[in-house]
N, C-alpha and C positions, 0 to 999 in steps of 0.2 A: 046668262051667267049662272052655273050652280049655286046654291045655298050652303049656307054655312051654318047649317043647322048639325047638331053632334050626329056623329054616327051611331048609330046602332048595335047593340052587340049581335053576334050570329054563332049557332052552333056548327060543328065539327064539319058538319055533314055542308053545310051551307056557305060557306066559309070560301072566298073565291082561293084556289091555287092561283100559286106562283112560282117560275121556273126562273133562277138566277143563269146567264146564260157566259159561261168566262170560259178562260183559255189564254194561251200569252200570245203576244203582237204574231198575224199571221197565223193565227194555226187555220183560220176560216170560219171566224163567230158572224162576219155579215152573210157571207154565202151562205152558210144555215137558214140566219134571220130570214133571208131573202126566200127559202123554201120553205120558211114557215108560213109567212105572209101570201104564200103564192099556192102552194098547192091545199087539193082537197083534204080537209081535215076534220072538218064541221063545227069550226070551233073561233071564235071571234075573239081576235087577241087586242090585246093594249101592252105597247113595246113603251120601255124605257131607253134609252140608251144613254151610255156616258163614254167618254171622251177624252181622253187626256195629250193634251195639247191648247194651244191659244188659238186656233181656229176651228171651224170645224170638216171635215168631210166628208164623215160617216153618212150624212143626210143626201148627196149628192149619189151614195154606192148603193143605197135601200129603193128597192124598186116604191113605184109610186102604186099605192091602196089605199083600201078605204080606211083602215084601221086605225084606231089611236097612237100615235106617236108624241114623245116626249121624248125631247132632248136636254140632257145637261151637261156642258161641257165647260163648266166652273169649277173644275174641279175631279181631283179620281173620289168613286161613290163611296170606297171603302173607308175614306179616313175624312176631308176635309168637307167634302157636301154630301153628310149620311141625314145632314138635317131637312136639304132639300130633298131629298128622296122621301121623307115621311110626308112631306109638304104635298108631293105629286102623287105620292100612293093617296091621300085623304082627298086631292082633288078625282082622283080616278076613282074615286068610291062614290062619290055624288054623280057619278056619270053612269053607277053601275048598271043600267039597262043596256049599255053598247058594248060591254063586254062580257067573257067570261071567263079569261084567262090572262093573266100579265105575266109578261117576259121582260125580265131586266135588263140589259146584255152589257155588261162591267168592261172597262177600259182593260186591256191585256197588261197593266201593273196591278190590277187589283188584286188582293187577297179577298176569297169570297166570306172569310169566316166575318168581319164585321156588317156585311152586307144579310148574310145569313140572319147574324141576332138581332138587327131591327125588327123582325119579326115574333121573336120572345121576347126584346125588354122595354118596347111600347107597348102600352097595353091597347093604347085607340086600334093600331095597327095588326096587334094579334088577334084581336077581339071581331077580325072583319077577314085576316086574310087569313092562309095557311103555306109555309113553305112547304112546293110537292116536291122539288129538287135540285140539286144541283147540279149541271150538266158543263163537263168542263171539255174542251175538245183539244187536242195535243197536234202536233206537225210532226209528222213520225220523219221527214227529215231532219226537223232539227231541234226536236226535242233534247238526244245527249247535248247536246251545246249550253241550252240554256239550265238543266237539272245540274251540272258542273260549272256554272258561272257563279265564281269566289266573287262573296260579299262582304261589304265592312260588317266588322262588330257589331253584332247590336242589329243587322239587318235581314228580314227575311226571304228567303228563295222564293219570287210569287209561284211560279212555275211548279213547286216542289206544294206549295200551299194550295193552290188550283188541285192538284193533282189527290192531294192527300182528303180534301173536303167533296171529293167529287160522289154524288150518288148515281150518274151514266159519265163513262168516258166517250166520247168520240173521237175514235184515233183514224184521224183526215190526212190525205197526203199518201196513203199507202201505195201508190204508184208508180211514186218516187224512190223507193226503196226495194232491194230485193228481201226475197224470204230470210235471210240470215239478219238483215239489220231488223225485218221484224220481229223477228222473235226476239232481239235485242232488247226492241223499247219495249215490246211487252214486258218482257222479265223485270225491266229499272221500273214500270209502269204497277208491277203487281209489287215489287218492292215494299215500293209506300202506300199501295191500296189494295189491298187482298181482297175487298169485296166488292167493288163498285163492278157493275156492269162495263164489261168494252165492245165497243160497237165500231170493227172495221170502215171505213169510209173512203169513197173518193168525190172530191167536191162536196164535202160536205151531204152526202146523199146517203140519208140513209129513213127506214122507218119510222115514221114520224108519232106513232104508236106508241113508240118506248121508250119515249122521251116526253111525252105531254103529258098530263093526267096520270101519272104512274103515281104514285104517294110514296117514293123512294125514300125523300128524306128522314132520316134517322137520328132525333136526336142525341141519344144514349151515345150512339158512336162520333156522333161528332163532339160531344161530351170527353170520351175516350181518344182522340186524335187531340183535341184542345180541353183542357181540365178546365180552362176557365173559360170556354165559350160563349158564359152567360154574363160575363162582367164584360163592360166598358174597358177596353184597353190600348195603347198607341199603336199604330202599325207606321211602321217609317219606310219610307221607301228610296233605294239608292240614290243618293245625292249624284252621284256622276253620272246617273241619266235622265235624258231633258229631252222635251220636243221644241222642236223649231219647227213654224210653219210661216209660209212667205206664201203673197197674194201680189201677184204682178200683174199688169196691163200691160196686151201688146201680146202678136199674135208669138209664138217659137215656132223653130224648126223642128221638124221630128229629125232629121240628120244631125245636128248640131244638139239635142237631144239626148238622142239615143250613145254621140260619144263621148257627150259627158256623164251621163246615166251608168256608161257601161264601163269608165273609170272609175268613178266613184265608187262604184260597188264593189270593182274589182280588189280596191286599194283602201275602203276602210268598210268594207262589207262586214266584215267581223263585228265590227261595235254598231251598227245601223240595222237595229233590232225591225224595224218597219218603215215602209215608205211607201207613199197614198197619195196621190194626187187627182184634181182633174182641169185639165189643159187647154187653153188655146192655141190649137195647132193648125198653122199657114193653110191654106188652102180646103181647111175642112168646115164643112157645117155643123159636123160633130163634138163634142165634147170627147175632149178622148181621157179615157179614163187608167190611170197609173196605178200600180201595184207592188210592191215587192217586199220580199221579207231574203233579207241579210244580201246575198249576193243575187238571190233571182229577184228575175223581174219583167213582168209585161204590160203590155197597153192595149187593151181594143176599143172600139168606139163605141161612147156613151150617147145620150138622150142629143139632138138637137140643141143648138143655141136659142134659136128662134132671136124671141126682142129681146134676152137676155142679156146683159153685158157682158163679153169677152174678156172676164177676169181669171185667169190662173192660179189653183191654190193648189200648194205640194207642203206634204208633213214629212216630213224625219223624225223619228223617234228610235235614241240611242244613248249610247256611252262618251263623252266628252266631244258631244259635237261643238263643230265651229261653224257658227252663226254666218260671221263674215263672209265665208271662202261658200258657202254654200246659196249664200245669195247673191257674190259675185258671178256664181259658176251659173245658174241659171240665167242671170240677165243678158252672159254670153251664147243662151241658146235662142234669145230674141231673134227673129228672121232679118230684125232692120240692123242689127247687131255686125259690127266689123271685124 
């Protein structure tokens, strides 16, 4: 077990970086993760993730490595567990021989700017790390959807706050769209951030170069976007969106499945901001793994079951979902099911 002997302070130059890793539900912050962890980079990360939701699934979607992983899914990082985050940055600093870079990668509600200032108003934590940047990644199919999603009073566009905090954009999804809706979300994209780098993408693939170790972040301008970047302040997040996540036993149909899947999406895809699962599916050895963001959506085959228990877990994360009707509708995709 590490010591809990204090940390040390360290100069500028010594100072581990740290890459906040955001973006809203679905734009593709695991598929990044996943090539960060995976390809040659020469660089030994230590991953945060956080989570928002009552289960978890993110850990099931992140290929298996050597690397330091921490989970926290008590919570979105930005507002109610920033306290455990200084908790697991101070344990990951008593480990510092295993790494040399940490990645945070924020739940798709989060605003990055209070994630940002744990890093200037701890001092234990400024005094060891250094934020390198902010890297926020957009769905250039459905970016307009969510930058025009009317919120109550008093609540912030995370989407418009991701975007505005960002030091590299990663604009994911371009494949999806032809050249006019790109230059589209570019224009709404430079709008609110004239100076952040934008980095085309598909799958998340792009150089991994100019996003790691780059020293983008900028206080001053993050100063200039938010006057009070440096104080303690609330960030609320829309009350009319919730996740729901259900863990069933018992193998489903992919047929019975796929045409509840592909109603549901049809008919309240608009408010079901994200959906993530991974499944026990009749006749497979597989894990088959779920995906979808608003009306799309696929499945391919995940890891092996092995001795693992056959337990099925699906998230929804959206606008006045119904608990009920969404865990009746799955039970109806049971195989043993009438």
């Amino acid at each position: 077990m590490p010591t809990d002997a204090p940390l040390q302070p360290a100069d500028q130059a010594t100072k581990v970086p740290v890459t906040v890793l955001t973006g809203f539900l679905g734009s593709g912050k695991t598929t990044l993760l996943n090539r960060i962890l995976t390809e040659e980079h020469g660089k030994r990360i230590a991953v945060i993730e956080n989570e928002f939701g009552e289960i978890g699934i993110d850990d099931a979607l992140v290929v298996d490595t050597e690397e330091e992983i921490f989970e926290m899914n008590n919570g979105c990082i930005c507002c109610t567990v920033r306290g455990d985050l200084i908790r697991v940055l101070g344990t990951l600093m008593r480990r510092r021989d295993r790494f040399d870079h940490i990645l945070i990668e924020t739940t798709g509600l989060a605003d990055p700017a209070p994630v940002a200032q744990t890093f200037f108003v701890d001092d234990e934590i400024a005094g060891q790390l250094r934020l390198d940047a902010i890297l926020t990644l957009v769905d250039a199919r459905h970016l307009g959807r969510h930058l025009d999603d009317a919120k109550p009073e008093g609540v912030e566009n995370e989407a418009v706050e991701q975007i505005a905090f960002a030091d590299r954009i990663v604009l994911n999804k371009t494949d999806l769209v032809d050249e006019a809706e790109l230059d589209e979300v570019i224009g709404r994209i430079r709008a609110i951030n004239r100076v952040a780098e934008i980095l085309p993408a598909q799958y998340a693939k792009i150089d991994l170069g100019k996003v790691l170790d780059v020293g983008a972040f900028d206080l001053e301008r993050a100063l200039d976007v938010d006057p009070s970047f440096l104080t303690d302040g609330e960030h609320q997040h829309d009350l009319t969106v919730s996740s729901v996540g259900i863990e069933l036993t018992g193998d489903l149909s992919i047929p019975k499945l796929n045409d509840w899947l592909g109603e549901l999406l049809s008919t309240k895809g608009a408010d079901i901001f994200r959906s993530k699962g991974v499944l026990a599916v009749a006749g497979q050895q597989n894990r088959y793994v779920f995906q979808g963001v608003h009306m799309l959506f696929e499945g391919i085959d995940g890891q092996p079951w092995g001795n693992t228990a056959r337990v099925s877990r699906l998230v929804f994360i959206g606008r006045n979902l119904d608990r009920a009707a969404l865990e009746t509708g799955l039970r109806r995709c049971l195989a043993s099911a009438r």
